[in-house]
Structure formats: structure tokens, C-alpha cells
C-alpha positions as a printed NumPy array, in Angstrom:
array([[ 34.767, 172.877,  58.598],
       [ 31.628, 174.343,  59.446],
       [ 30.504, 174.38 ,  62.914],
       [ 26.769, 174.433,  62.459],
       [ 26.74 , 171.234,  60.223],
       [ 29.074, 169.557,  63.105],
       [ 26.115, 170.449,  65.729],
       [ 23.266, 169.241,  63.561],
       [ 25.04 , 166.316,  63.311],
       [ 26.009, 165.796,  66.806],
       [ 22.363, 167.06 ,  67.88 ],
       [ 20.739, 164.155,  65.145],
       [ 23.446, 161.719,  66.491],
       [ 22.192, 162.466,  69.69 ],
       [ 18.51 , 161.759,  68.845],
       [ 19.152, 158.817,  67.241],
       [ 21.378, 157.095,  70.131],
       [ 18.967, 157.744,  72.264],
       [ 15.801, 156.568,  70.628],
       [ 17.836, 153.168,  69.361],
       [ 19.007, 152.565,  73.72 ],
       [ 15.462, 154.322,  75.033],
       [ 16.806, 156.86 ,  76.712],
       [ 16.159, 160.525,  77.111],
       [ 17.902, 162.927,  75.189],
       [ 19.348, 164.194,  77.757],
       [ 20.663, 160.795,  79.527],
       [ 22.254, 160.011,  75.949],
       [ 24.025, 163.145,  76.449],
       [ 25.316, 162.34 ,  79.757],
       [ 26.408, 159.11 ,  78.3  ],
       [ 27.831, 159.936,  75.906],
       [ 30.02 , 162.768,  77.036],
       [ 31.2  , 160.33 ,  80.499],
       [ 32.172, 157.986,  78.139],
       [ 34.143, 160.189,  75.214],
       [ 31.957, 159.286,  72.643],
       [ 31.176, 162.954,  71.685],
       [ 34.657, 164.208,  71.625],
       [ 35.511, 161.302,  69.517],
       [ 32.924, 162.334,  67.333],
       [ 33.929, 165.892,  67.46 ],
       [ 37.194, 164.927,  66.222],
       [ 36.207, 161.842,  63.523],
       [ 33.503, 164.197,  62.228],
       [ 34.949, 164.654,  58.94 ],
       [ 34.176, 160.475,  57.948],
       [ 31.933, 159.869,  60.703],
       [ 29.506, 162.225,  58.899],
       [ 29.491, 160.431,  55.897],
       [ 28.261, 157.075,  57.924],
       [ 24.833, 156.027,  58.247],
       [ 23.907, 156.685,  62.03 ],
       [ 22.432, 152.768,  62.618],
       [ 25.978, 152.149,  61.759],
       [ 27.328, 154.906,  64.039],
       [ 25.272, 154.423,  66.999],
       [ 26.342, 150.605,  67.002],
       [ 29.845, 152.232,  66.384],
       [ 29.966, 154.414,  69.794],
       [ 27.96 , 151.62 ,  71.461],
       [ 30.939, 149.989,  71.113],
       [ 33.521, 152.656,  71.752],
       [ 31.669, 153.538,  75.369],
       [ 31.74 , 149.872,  76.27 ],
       [ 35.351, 149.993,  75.793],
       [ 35.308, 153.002,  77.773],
       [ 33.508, 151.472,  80.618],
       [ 30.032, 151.982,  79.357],
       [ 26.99 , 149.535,  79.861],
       [ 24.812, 149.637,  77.128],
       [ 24.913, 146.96 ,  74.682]])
């Protein structure tokens, strides 16, 4: 488990989240943490990693909506 590979991944996640929903980076961050995408992220990293991240953000787009998030 290394820890700098988990934040380049959460930091590119990040990026890529908020460029697919046109948001700011930091708004997607906001989001995401209020919503508990990041800590399931955090936790899933191991095969989350290993996903493509169109696949992923449509992924946690989903998992915030069913954690009260709005975007769709």
C-alpha cells in the first residue's frame, strides 16, 4: 500500500470528476468528501485503481446520488 500512489490517484480522480461535471477542483472536492465518495475511494483503492476513471467518475456519480448528491 503506498500512500503516494493512493494521492496521485485521488488527486487525478479529482481532476477528472471535475472537468467531466465542470466544476472547480476545489468544488469537486467539496463534493465529493459531503457525499463519501473519497473515503469510499480511500478504502476501494486497491480495484478502484485498476478502473478506467470515465468508468469511475460515472461510478461515484452514482454513489453521491445515492448519498444525496445532485449531479447526474
Amino acid at each position: 500500500m503506498n500512500t503516494r500512489d493512493r494521492i496521485e490517484y485521488l488527486v487525478v480522480f479529482i481532476g477528472e470528476f471535475a472537468h467531466h461535471h465542470h466544476l472547480s477542483v476545489r468544488r469537486t472536492y467539496q463534493y465529493l468528501r459531503q457525499y463519501k465518495a473519497l473515503d469510499f475511494l480511500e478504502q476501494q483503492y486497491e480495484v478502484a485503481h485498476t478502473m478506467g476513471f470515465e468508468y469511475m467518475v460515472n461510478a461515484m456519480t452514482e454513489y453521491c446520488k445515492r448519498n444525496g448528491g445532485y449531479l447526474s
